[in-house]
ROKOL-655124 format. One record per residue (C-alpha): residue in three letters; x, y, z. Coordinates in steps of 0.1 Angstrom, whole numbers, plus 5000, padded with zeros to 4 digits. Each point is the difference from the previous one (the first is absolute). Layout:
alaXYZ;...
END
This chain:
unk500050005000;unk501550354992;unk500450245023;unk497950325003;unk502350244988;unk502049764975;unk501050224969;unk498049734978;unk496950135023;unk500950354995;unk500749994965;unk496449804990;unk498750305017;unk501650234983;unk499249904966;unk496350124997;unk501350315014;unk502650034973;unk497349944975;unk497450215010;unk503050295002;unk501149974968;unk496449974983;unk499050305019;unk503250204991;unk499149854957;unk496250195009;unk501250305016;unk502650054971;unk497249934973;unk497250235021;unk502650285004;unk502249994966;unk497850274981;unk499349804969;unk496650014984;unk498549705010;unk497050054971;unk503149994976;unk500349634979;unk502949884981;unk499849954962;unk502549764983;unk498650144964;unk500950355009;unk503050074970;unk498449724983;unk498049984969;unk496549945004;unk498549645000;unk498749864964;unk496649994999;unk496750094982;unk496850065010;unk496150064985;unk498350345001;unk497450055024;unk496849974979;unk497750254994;unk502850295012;unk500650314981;unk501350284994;unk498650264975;unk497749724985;unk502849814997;unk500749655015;unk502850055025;unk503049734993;unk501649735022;unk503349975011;unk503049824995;unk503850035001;unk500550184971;unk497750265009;unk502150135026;unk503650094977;unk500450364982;unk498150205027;unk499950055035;unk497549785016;unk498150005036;unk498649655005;unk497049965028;unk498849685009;unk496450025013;unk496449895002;unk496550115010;unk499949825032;unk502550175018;unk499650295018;unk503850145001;unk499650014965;unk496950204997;unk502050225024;unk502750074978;unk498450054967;unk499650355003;unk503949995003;unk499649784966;unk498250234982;unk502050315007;unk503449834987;unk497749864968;unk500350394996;unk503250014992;unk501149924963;unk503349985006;unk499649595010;unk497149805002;unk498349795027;unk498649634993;unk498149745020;unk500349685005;unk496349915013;unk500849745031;unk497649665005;unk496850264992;unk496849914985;unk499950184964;unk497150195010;unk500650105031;unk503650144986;unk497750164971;unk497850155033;unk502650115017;unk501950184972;unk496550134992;unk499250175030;unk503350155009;unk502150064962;unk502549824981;unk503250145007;unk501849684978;unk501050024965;unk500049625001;unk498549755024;unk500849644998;unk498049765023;unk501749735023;unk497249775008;unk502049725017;unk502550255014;unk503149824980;unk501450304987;unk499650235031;unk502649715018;unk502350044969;unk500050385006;unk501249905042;unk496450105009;unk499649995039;unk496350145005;unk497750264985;unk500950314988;unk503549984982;unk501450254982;unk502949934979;unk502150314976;unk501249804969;unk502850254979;unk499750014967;unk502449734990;unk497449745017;unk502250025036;unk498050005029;unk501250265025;unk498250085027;unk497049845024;unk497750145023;unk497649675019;unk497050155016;unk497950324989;unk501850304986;unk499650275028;unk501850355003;unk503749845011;unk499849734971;unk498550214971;unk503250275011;unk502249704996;unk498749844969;unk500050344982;unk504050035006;unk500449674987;unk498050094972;unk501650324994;unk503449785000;unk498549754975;unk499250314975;unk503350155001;unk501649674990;
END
């Protein structure tokens, strides 16, 4: 039988204490480091964008004309803002006033890819509160949304005009992220 104070005793005790310690100090460090927690990595950032091609959203238009779908080679030669959204979530409906102030702008252009959305219900929404997309491509099974590194609804990605994706924004577009994404944009233009 060991003794009470045997160092084997003492150092048993000591290890939960170690642990908790050192998880504690890996918290306070991440709690107190000042990064933006909200922010998400992107491995296609300095990439080009994923190959893929996708149906219009039927029944859309735009001066009587049906608005196109999207794919890959839509997005080379110009500046492009690309949204990914749909008419059952509310962030979006939040940010598309956002949306249709940088449609506005004809210096680039901003396309949708319409996320796991009923047709009509996209068509509804779009409807009710304006088309800010040159181009909406719809994503009913969600496939290309994961080849883009989606992580949840909204997502905006900057694509440069050689077809490179630049920049992301995950969540609604508020007053800190639109300041952001027009920088990067600005930087896209001047390339």
């Amino acid at each position: 039988m060991a003794e009470k104070n045997s160092p084997l005793r003492l150092f048993l005790i000591a290890i939960p204490l170690l642990l908790f310690g050192g998880l504690a100090g890996v918290f306070g460090y991440e709690l107190f480091s000042g990064r933006d927690k909200s922010e998400l990595p992107s491995a296609l950032i300095g990439k080009p964008a994923p190959t893929f091609e996708l149906p219009a959203l039927p029944g859309l238009k735009i001066n009587n004309q049906p608005v196109p779908g999207l794919a890959t080679a839509d997005l080379s030669g110009r500046v492009r803002i690309v949204n990914i959204f749909a008419s059952w979530c509310a962030p979006c409906r939040a940010e598309h006033p956002v949306l249709m102030n940088l449609s506005k702008d004809a210096r680039f252009d901003v396309v949708g890819i319409n996320y796991k959305d009923d047709p009509e219900n996209a068509l509804r929404f779009l409807g009710a509160l304006g088309n800010p997309y040159t181009n909406v491509g719809v994503d009913r099974r969600g496939r290309t949304a994961i080849e883009w590194g989606f992580y949840g609804i909204p997502e905006t990605l900057l694509v440069d005009a050689s077809g490179t994706i630049r920049h992301k924004i995950v969540g609604p577009i508020g007053a800190e992220k639109l300041a952001e994404l027009q920088a990067e944009i600005e930087k896209a233009l001047a390339q």
